[in-house]
N, C-alpha and C positions, 0 to 999 in steps of 0.2 A: 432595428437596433440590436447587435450581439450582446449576449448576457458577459455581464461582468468575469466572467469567471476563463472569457477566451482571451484576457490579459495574458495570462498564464506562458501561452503557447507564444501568442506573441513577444511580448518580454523575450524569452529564451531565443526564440528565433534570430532576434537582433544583435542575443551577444551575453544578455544578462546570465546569470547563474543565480538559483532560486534553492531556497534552504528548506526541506520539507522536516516533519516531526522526529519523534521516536516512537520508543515501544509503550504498549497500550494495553499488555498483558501485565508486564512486568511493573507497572504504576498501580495496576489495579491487585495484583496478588499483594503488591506492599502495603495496598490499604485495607485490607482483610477480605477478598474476595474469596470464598473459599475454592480448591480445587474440583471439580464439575459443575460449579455454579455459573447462571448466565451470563457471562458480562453484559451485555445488554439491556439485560432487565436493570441493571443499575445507572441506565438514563431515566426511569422513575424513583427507585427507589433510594439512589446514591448520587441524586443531581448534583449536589455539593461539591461531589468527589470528584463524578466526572466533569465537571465544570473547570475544578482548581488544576485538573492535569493541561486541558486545553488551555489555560489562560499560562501555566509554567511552561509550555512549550513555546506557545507564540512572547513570550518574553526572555524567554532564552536567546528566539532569532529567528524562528520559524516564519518564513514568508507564509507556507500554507497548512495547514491544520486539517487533518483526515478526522469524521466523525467516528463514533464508538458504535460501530454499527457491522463490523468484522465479519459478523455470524449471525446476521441480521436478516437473512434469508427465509422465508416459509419455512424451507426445505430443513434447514436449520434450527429455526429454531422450537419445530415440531420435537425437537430432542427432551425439551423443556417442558413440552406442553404449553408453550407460549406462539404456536403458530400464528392464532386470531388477531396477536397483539401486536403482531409487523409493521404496522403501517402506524402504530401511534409510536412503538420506538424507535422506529425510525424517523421521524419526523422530529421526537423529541431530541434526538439523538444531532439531528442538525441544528437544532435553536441552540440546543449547548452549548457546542463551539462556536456557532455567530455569537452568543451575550459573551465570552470570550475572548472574541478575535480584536486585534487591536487594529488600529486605520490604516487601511492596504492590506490589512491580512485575506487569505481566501479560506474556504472552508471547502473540501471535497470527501464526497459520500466515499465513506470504505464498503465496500464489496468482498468480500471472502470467499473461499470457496462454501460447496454444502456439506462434505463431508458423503456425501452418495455418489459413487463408482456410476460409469458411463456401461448402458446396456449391454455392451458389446465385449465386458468383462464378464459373460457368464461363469460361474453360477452368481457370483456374488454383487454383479455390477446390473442397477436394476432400472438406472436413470435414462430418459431419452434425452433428445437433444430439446424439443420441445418441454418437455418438462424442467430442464434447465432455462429454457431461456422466459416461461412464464413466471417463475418464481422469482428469477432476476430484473424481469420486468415490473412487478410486482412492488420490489424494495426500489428498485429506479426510479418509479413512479413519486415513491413518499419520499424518498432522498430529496429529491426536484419538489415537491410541495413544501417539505422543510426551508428550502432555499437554500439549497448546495451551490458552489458555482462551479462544481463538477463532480467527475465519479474519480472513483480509485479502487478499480477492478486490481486484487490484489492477492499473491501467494498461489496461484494458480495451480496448479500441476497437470491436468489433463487437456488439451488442446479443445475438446470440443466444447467443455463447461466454459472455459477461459472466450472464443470465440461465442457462445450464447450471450457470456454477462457483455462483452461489446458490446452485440448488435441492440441486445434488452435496452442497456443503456442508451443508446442513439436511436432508437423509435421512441424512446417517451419523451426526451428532449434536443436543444438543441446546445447542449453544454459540452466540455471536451473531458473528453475520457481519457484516464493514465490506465497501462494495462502492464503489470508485471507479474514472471511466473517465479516461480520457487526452484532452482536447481540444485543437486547432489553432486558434490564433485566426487568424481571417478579416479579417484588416487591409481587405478591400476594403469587405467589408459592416460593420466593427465589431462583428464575434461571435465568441464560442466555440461550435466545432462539435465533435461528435467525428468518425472516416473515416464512418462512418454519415450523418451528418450533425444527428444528434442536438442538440437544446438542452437545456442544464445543465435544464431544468425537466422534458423528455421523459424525462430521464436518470432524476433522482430520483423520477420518478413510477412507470417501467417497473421499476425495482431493490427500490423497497419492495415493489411487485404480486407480483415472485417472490419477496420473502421477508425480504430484507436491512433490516438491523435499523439497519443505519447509512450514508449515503451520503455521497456527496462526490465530490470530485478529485484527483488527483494526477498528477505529471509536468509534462509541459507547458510554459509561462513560470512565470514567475515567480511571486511575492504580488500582484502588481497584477492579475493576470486572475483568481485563485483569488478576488479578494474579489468581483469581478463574479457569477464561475460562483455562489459559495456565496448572492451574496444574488438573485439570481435563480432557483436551490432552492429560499431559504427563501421565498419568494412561493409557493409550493405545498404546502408541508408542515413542517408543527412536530416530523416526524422529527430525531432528533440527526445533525448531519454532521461532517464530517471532511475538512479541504484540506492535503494537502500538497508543495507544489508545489515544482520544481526552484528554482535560486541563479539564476533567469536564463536568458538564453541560453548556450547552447558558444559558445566560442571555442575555435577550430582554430589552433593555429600548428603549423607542420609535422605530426610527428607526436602534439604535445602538445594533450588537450583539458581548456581550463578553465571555469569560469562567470563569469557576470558579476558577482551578489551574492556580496561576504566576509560574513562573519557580523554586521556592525554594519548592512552596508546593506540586508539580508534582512529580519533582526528587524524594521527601521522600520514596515515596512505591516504587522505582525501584531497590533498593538491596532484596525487597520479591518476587518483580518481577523475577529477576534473578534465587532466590534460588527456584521458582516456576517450573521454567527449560526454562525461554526464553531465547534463544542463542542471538538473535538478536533484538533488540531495539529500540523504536523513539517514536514518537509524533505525534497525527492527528491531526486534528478540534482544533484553539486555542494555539494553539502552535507556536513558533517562533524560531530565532537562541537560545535566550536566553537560554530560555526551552533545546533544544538539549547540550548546551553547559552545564550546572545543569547535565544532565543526564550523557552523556559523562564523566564526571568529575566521578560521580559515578563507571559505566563502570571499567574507568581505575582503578581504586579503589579495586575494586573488582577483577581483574584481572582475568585467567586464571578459569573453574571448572574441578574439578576432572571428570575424566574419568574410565572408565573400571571399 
């Protein structure tokens, strides 16, 4: 019997369009997270908090709900000094959003990158490919003991890390994986790159090779480059995807960072979105329930795409 969580793939496959969260920084710095502090650690210490974000998004409209688990990595979160403690925050980190989640809601492990450069950037890049992909096996493992009904390998930037956390993911279970990278548009040239240099089409073609069941983007600008990146995927594959892209640019004023889309100016490109061919949907960087809830609204809206 398939684990619950390959609804997902299916649903979309058929036609349905699915509302994924938002941002998960920008909820927790509003609650006083300080900056260089864990987020993670506050699936112990700020269950509260992290609990009320997951239960605001999926009542907003969120079909699926990503755990608090971003930089939930060894590799990761050795930064801390919190290495040994991966596998209890991660796990905690999935019960959060299941007591959360409302009926039909899914819950899928986030995955982050580690923040250590691929060996082959010497001097400074020091990681292998194996060392990536055990670390990410690692949180895969307790993501899946948690009872995720999938991953969300997420923010990518380097092709080989991005290709590890698949495959990590798919030998520990047998749940479906969303895998999106992070791109930079090149105002000189008029592209999305990722730091690789990658095109949204190189992207989705190297991501389903290793495994991933769902691709896409996230982070980044805005909706207006995610509809570009998604319909230049879909020029290569009828796989299901997934964009969801920051409120904009930051805005810095002093110590204060905002975005530039509020929730009504966001929502606006997400019916191009749609028709660009993203099955699945949300918000990163800047974003809030509000935002999700704008979108979702859309979503329903929009209902159903043709198929076949």
């Amino acid at each position: 019997m398939k684990a619950r969580g390959w609804e997902i793939v299916e649903r979309v496959r058929v036609g349905e369009r699915l509302v994924f969260d938002g941002g998960y920084g920008t909820m927790l710095f509003a609650a006083g997270l300080a900056n260089g502090a864990c987020p993670e650690l506050w699936n112990d210490t700020h269950a509260e908090v992290v609990g009320g974000i997951h239960r605001a998004y999926f009542e907003a409209g969120s079909d699926i709900v990503e755990t608090n688990t971003f930089g939930g990595s060894r590799l990761k979160l050795n930064e801390y000094g919190l290495g040994d403690r991966t596998s209890e925050l991660n796990v905690k980190g999935v019960r959060l959003a299941r007591a959360a989640a409302t009926s039909g809601g899914y819950v899928v492990g986030s995955i982050g990158p580690t923040s250590r450069l691929p060996a082959e950037y010497e001097p400074l890049g020091d990681t292998t490919d194996e060392a990536y992909f055990e670390t990410f096996r690692e949180q895969a493992e307790a993501l899946a003991e948690g009872g995720a009904d999938g991953f969300a390998v997420e923010t990518m930037m380097f092709p080989q890390e991005a290709v590890a956390a698949v495959r990590a993911c798919k030998a520990v279970a047998d749940l479906p994986v969303m895998a999106t990278m992070f791109f930079q548009f090149e105002e000189l040239h008029d592209r999305d790159r990722t730091m690789w240099g990658e095109s949204p089409a190189e992207v989705a073609t190297n991501l389903l090779k290793a495994g991933a069941d769902v691709v896409g983007m996230n982070c980044g600008r805005g909706p207006d480059r995610a509809i570009v990146i998604i319909r230049e995927m879909r020029e290569v594959t009828g796989a299901p995807l997934v964009a969801y892209p920051n409120a904009g640019l930051p805005v810095t004023t002093g110590d204060d960072v905002t975005y530039e889309l509020g929730p009504e100016d966001m929502a606006r490109d997400y019916p191009a979105l749609l028709d660009a061919g993203a099955a699945i949907v949300g918000a990163c960087c800047g974003s809030n329930p509000e935002h999700i809830r704008r979108i979702a609204d859309l979503v329903r809206a929009a209902g159903r795409r043709r198929t076949g």
